[in-house]
Biopython code that builds the backbone (N, CA, C, O; Angstrom):
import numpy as np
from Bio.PDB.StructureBuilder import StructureBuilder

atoms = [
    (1, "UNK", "N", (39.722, 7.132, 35.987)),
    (1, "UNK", "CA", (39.269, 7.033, 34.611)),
    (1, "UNK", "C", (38.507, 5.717, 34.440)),
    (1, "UNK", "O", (38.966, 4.582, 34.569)),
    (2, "UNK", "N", (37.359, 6.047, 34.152)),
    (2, "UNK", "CA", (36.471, 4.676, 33.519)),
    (2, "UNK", "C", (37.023, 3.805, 32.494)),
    (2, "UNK", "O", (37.640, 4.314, 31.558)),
    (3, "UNK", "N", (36.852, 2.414, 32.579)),
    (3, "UNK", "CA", (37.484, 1.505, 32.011)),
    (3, "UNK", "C", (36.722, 0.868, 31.118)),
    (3, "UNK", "O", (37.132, 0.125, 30.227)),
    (4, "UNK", "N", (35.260, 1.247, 31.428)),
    (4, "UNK", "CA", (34.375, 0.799, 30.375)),
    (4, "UNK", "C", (34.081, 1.398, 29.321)),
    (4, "UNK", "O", (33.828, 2.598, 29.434)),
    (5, "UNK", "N", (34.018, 0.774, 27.966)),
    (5, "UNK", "CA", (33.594, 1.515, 26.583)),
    (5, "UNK", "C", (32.172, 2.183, 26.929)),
    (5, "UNK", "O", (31.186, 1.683, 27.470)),
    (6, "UNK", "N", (32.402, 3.509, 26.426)),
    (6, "UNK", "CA", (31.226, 4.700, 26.427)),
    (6, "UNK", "C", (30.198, 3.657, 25.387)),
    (6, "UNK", "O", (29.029, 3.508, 25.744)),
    (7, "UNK", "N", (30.668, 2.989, 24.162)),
    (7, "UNK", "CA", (29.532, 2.281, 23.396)),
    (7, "UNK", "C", (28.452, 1.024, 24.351)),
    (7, "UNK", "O", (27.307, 0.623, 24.146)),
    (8, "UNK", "N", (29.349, 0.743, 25.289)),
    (8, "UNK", "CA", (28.427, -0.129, 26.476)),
    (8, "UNK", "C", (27.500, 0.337, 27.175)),
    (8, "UNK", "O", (26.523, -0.348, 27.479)),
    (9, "UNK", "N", (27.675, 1.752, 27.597)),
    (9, "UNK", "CA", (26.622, 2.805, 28.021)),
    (9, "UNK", "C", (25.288, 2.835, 27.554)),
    (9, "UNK", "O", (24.313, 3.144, 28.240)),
    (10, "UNK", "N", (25.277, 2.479, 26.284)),
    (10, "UNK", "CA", (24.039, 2.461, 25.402)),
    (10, "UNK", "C", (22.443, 1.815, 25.716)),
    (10, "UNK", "O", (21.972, 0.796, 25.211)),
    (11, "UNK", "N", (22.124, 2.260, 26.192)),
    (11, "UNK", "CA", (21.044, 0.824, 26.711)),
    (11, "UNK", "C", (19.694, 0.593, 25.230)),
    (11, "UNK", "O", (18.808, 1.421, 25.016)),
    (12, "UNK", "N", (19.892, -0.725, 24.400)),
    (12, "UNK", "CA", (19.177, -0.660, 23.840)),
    (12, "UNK", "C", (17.444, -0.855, 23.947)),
    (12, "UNK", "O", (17.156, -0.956, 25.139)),
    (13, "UNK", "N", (16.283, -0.934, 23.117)),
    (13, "UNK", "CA", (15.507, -1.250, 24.225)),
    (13, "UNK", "C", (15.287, -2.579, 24.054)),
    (13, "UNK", "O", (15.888, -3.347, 23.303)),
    (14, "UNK", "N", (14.089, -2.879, 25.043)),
    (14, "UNK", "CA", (14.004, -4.853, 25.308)),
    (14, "UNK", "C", (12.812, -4.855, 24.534)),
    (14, "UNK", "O", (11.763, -4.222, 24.411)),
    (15, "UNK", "N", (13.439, -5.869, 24.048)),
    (15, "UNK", "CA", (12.381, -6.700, 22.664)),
    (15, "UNK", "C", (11.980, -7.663, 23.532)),
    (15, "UNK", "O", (12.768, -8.125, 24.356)),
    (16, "UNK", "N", (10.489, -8.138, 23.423)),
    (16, "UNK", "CA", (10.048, -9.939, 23.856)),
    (16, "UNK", "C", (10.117, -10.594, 22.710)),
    (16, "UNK", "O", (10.419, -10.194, 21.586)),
    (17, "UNK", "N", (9.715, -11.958, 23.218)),
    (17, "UNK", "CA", (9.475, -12.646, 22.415)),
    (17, "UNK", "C", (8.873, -12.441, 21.184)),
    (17, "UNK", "O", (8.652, -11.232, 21.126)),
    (18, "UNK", "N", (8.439, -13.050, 20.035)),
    (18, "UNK", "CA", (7.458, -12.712, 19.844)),
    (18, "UNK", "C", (5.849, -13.562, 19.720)),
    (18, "UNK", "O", (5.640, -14.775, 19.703)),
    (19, "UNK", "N", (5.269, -12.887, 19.675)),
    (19, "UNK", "CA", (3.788, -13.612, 19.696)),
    (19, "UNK", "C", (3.713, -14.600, 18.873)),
    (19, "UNK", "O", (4.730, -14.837, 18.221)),
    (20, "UNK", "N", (2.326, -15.586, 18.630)),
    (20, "UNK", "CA", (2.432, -16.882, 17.681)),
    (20, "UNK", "C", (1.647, -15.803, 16.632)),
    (20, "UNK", "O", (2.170, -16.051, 15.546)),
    (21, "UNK", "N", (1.330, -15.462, 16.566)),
    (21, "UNK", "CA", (0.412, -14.387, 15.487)),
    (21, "UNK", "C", (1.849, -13.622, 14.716)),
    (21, "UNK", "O", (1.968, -13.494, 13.498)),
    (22, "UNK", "N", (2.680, -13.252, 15.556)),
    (22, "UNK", "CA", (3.657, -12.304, 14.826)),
    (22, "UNK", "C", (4.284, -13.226, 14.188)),
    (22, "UNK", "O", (4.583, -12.984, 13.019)),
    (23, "UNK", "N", (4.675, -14.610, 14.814)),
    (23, "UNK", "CA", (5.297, -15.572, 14.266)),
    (23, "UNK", "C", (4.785, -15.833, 13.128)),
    (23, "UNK", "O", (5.430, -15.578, 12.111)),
    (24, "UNK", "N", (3.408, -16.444, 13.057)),
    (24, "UNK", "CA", (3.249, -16.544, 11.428)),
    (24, "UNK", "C", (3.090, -15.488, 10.536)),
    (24, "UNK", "O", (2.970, -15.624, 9.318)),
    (25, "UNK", "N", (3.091, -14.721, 10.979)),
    (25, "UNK", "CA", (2.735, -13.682, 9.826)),
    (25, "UNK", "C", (4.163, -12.984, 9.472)),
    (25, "UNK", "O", (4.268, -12.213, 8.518)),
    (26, "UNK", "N", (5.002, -13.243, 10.126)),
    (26, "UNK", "CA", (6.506, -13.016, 9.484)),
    (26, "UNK", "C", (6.743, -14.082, 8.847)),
    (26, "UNK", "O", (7.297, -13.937, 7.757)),
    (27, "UNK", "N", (6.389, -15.575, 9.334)),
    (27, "UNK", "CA", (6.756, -17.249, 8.345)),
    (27, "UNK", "C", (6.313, -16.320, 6.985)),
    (27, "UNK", "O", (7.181, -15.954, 6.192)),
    (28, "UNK", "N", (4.956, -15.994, 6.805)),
    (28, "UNK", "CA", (4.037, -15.264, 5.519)),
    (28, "UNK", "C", (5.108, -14.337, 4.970)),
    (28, "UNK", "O", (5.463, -14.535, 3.808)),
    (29, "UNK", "N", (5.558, -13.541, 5.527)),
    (29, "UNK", "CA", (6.311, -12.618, 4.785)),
    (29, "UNK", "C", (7.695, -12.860, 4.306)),
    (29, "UNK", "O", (8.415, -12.352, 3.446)),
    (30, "UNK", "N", (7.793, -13.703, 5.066)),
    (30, "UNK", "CA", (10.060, -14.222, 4.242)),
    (30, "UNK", "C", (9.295, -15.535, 3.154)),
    (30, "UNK", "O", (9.898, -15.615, 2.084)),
    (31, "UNK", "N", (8.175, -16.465, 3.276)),
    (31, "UNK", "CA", (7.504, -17.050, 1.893)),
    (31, "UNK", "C", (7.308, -16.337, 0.677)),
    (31, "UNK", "O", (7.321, -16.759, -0.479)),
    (32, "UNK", "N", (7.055, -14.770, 1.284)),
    (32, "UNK", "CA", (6.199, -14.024, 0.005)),
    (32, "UNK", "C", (7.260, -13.780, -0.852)),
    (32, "UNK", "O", (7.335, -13.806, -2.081)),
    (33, "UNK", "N", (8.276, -13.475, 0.246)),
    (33, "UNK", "CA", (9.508, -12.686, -0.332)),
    (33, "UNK", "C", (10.615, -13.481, -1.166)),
    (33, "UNK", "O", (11.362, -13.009, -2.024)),
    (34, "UNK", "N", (10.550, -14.713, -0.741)),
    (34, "UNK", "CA", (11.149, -16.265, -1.631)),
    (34, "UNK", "C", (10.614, -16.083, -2.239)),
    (34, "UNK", "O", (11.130, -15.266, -3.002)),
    (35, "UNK", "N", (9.129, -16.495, -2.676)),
    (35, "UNK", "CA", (8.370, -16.627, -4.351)),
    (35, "UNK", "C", (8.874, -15.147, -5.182)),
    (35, "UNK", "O", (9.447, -15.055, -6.267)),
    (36, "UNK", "N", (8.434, -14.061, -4.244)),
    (36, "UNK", "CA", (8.883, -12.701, -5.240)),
    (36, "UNK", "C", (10.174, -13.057, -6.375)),
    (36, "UNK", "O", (10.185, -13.089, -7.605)),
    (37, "UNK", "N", (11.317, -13.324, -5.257)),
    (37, "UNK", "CA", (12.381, -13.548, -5.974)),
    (37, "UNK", "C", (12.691, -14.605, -6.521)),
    (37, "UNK", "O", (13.801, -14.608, -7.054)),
    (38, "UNK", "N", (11.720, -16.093, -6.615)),
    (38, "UNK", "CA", (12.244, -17.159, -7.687)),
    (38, "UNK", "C", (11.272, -16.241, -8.934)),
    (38, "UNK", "O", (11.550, -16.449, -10.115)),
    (39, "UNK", "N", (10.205, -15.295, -8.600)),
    (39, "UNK", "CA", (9.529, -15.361, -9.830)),
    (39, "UNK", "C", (10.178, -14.075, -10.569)),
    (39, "UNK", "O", (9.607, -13.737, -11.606)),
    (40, "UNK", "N", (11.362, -13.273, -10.140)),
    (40, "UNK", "CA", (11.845, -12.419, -10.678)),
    (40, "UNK", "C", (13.716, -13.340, -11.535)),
    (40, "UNK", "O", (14.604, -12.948, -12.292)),
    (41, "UNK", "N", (13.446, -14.455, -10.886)),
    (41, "UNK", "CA", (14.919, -15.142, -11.171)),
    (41, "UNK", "C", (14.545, -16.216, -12.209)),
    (41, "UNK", "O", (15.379, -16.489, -13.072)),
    (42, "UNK", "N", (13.315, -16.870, -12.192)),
    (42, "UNK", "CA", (12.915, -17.588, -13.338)),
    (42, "UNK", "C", (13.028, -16.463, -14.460)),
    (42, "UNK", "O", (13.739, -16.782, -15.412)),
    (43, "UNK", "N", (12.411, -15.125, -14.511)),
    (43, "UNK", "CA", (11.777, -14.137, -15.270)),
    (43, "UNK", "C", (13.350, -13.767, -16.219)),
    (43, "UNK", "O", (13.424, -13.660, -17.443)),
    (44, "UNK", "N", (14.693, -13.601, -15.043)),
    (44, "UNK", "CA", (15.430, -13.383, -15.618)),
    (44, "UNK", "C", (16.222, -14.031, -16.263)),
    (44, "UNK", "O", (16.856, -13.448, -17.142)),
    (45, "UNK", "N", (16.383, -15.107, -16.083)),
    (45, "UNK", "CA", (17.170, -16.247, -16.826)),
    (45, "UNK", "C", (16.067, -16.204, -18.440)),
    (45, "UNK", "O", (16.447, -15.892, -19.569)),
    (46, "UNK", "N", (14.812, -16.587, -18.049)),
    (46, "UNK", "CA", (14.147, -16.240, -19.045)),
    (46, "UNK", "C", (14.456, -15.560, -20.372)),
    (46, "UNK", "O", (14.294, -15.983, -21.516)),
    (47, "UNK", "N", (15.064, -14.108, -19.823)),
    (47, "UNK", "CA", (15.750, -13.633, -20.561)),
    (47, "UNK", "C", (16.642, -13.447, -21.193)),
    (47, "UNK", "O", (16.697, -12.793, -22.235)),
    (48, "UNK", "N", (17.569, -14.065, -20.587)),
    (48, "UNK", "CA", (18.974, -14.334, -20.705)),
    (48, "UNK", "C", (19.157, -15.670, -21.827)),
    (48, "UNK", "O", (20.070, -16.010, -22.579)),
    (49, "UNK", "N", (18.027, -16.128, -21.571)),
    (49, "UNK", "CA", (18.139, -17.466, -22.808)),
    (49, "UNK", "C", (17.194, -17.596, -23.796)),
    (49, "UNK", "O", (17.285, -18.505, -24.622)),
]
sb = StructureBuilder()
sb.init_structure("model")
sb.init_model(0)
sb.init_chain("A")
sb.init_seg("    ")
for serial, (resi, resn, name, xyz) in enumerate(atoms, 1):
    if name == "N":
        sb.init_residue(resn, " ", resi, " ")
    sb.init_atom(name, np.array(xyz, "f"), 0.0, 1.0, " ", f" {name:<3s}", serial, name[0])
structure = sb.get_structure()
């Protein structure tokens, strides 16, 4: 009887690195996604007061 977990079997696939291009343009997208949400959290306090 095998002793190893069947979930180890799994082979996921291989990611690289990533590129300097992918790099910034994800920096760009978790920035966009901060401003989105201070300008939906200013918006709501806004309201709230």
């Amino acid at each position: 009887m095998p002793t190893d977990d069947a979930r180890s079997q799994i082979a996921l696939p291989a990611q690289g690195a990533l590129s300097t291009d992918e790099t910034r343009e994800l920096g760009r997208l978790v920035i966009a996604g901060a401003l989105l949400v201070l300008v939906f959290a200013v918006a709501g306090a806004g309201l709230v007061v």
